[in-house]
SENU-526947 format. One line per 10 residues: number of its first residue (from 1); their letters; for each residue x, z, y of N, C-alpha, C. Coordinates in steps of 0.001 Angstrom, whole numbers, always signed. Each point is the difference from the previous one (the first is absolute). Example, Ala and Ser with C-alpha at 12.3 -4.5 7.8 and 13.67 -1.06 7.14 Angstrom:
BEGIN
1	AS	+13190 +7800 -5690 -890 +0 +1190 +900 +0 +1200 | -350 -720 +1050 +820 +60 +1190 -770 +730 +1090 $
END
This chain:
BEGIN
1	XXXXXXXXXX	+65018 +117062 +119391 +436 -1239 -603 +143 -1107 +1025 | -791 +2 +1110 +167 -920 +947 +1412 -87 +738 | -41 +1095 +389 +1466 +469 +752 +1147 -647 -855 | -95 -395 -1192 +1252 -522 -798 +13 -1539 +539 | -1387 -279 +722 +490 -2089 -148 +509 +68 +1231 | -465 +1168 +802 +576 -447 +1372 +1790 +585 -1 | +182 +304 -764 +1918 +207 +247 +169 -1764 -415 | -483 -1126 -42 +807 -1081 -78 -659 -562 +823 | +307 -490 +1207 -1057 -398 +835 -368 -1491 -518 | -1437 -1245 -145 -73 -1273 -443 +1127 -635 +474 $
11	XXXXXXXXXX	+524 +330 +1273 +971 -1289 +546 +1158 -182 -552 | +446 +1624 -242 +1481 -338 -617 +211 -605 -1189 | -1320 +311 -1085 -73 +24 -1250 -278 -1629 -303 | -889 -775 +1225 +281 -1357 +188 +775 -1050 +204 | +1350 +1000 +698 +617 -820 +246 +1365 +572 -1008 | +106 +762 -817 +853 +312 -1560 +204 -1357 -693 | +738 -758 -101 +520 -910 -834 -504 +444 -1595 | -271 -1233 -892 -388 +507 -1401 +1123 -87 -732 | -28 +924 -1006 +1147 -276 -1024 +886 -1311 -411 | -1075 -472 -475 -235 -1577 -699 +746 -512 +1348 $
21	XXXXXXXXXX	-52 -41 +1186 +332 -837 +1097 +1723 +511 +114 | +484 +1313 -176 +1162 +404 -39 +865 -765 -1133 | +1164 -394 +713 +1706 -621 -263 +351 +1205 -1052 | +629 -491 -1607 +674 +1312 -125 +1436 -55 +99 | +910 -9 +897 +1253 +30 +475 +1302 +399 -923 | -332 +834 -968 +662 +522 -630 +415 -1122 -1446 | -960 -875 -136 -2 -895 -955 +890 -1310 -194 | +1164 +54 -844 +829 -1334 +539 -205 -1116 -809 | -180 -1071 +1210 -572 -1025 -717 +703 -847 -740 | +1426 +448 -204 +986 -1244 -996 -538 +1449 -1886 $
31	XXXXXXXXXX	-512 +989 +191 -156 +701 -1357 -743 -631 -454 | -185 -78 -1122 -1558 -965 -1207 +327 +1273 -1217 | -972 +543 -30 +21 +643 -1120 -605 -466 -1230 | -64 +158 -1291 -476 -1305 -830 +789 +703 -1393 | -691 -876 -926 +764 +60 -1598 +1028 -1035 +68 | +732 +281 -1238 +753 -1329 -387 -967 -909 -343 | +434 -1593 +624 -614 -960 -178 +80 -377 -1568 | -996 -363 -329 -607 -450 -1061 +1036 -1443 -199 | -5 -287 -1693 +1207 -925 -314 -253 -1803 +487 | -1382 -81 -88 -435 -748 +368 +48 -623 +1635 $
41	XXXXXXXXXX	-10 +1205 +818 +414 -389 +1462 +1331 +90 +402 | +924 +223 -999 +1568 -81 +242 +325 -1336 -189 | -842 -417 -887 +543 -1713 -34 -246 -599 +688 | -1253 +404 +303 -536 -550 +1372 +816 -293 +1298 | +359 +1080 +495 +776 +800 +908 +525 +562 -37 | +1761 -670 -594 +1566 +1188 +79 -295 +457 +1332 | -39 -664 +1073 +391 +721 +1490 -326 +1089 +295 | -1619 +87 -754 -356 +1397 +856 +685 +1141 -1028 | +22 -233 -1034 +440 +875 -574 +1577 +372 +604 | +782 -428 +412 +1099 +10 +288 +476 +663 +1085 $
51	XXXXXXXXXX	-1252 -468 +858 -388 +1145 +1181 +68 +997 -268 | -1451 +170 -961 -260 +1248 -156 +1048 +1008 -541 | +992 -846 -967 +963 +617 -143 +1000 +897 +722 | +170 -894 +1222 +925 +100 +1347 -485 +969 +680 | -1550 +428 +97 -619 +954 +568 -144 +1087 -497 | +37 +124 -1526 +321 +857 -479 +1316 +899 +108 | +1023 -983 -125 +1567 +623 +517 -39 +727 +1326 | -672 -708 +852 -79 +683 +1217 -721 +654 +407 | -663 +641 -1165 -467 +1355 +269 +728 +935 -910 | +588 -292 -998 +687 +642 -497 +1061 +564 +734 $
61	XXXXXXXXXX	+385 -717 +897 +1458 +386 +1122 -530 +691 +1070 | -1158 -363 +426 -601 +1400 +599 -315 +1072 -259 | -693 +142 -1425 -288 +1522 -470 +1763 +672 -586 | +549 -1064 +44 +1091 +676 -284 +958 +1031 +942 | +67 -1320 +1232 +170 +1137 +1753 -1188 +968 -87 | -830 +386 +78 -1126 +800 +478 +633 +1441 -1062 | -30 -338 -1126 +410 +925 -1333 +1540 +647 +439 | +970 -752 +374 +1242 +610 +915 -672 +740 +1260 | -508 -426 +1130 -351 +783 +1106 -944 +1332 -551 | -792 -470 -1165 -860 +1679 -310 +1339 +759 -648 $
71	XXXXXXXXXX	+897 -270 -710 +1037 +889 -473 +985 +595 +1235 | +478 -751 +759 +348 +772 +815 -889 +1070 +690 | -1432 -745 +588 -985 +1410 +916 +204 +1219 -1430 | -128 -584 -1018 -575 +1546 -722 +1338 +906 -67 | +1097 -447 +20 +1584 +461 -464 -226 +1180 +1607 | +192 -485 +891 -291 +570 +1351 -1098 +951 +74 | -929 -616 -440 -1542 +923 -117 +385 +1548 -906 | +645 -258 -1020 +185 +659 -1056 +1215 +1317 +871 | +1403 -1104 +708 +533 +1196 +341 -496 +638 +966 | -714 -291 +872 -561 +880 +890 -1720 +665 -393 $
81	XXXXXXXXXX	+84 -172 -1501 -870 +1349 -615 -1170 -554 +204 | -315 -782 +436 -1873 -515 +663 -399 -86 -1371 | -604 +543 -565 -906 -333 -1043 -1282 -1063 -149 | -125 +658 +1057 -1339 -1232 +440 +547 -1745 -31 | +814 +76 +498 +321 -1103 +315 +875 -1175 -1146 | +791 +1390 -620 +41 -430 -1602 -914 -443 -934 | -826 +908 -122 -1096 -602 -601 -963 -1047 +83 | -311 -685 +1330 -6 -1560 +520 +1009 -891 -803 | +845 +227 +391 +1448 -880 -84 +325 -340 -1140 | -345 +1212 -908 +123 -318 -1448 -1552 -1022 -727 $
91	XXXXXXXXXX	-844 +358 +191 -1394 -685 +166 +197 -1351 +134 | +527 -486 +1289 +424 -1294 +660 +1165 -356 -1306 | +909 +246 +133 +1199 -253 -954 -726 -533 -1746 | -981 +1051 -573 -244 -489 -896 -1223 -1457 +60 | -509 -50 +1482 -706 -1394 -332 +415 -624 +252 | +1132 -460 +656 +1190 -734 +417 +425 -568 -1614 | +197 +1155 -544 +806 -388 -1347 -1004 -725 -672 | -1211 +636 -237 -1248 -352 -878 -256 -1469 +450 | -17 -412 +1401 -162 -1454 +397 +1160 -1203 -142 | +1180 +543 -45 +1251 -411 -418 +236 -452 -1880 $
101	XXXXXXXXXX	-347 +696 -470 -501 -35 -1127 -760 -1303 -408 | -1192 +159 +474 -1277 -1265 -246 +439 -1008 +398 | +1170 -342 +1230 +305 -1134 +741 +1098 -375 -1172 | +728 +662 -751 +956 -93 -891 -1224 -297 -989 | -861 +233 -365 -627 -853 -1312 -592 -1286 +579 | +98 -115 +972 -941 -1365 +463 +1256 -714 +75 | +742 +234 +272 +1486 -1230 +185 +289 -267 -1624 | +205 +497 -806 +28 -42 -1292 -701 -898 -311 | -1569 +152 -101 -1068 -989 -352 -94 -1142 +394 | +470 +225 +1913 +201 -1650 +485 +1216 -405 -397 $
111	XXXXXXXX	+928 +387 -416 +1087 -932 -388 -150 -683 -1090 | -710 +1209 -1079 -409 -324 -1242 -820 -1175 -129 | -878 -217 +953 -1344 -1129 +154 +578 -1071 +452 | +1095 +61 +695 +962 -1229 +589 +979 -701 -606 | +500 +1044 -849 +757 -810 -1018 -705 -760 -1260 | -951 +521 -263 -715 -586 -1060 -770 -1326 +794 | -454 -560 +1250 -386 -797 -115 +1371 -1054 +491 | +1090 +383 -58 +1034 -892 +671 +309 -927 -1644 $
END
């Protein structure tokens, strides 16, 4: 059992950065994920809602490119028989759609929430 602490020697394991101290890079900071605002903070604040609206579209126009580029890989994938790779592609394709979807009920709701307080 001893022999297991010494495969990490103290120094390196001291000088390992902590989680908590790690950047997560992958995270973009113009996204806000969130409910529809409540009716009460629309009156408050058309703007943000309006945003949020705007941000919504523009993710909608992205999952929409992404949903074209997985149809082409899989069309290709497919004629050159990769199964494997089909089966990703199709995977991807349906959460593409599945997230495309939800962004299409949230634009609905914010328009819906926007027109009613106009």
């Amino acid at each position: 059992m001893e022999e297991d602490a010494s495969l990490f020697p103290k120094k390196l394991l001291d000088d390992a950065p902590l989680v908590e101290d790690e950047a997560d890079e992958l995270e973009d900071p113009e996204f806000v994920l969130g409910s529809v605002p409540g009716e009460a903070e629309n009156k408050a604040d058309p703007g943000s809602s309006w945003a949020e609206l705007r941000a919504c579209r523009r993710r909608m126009g992205l999952l929409a490119k992404q949903q074209e580029s997985v149809a082409a890989d899989l069309a290709a994938e497919r004629a050159a028989g990769n199964t494997a790779a089909v089966g990703r592609l199709e995977a991807a394709s349906q959460r593409l759609c599945s997230e495309l979807g939800n962004e299409r009920d949230l634009q609905a709701k914010m328009t819906a929430v926007l027109q009613e307080s106009m």
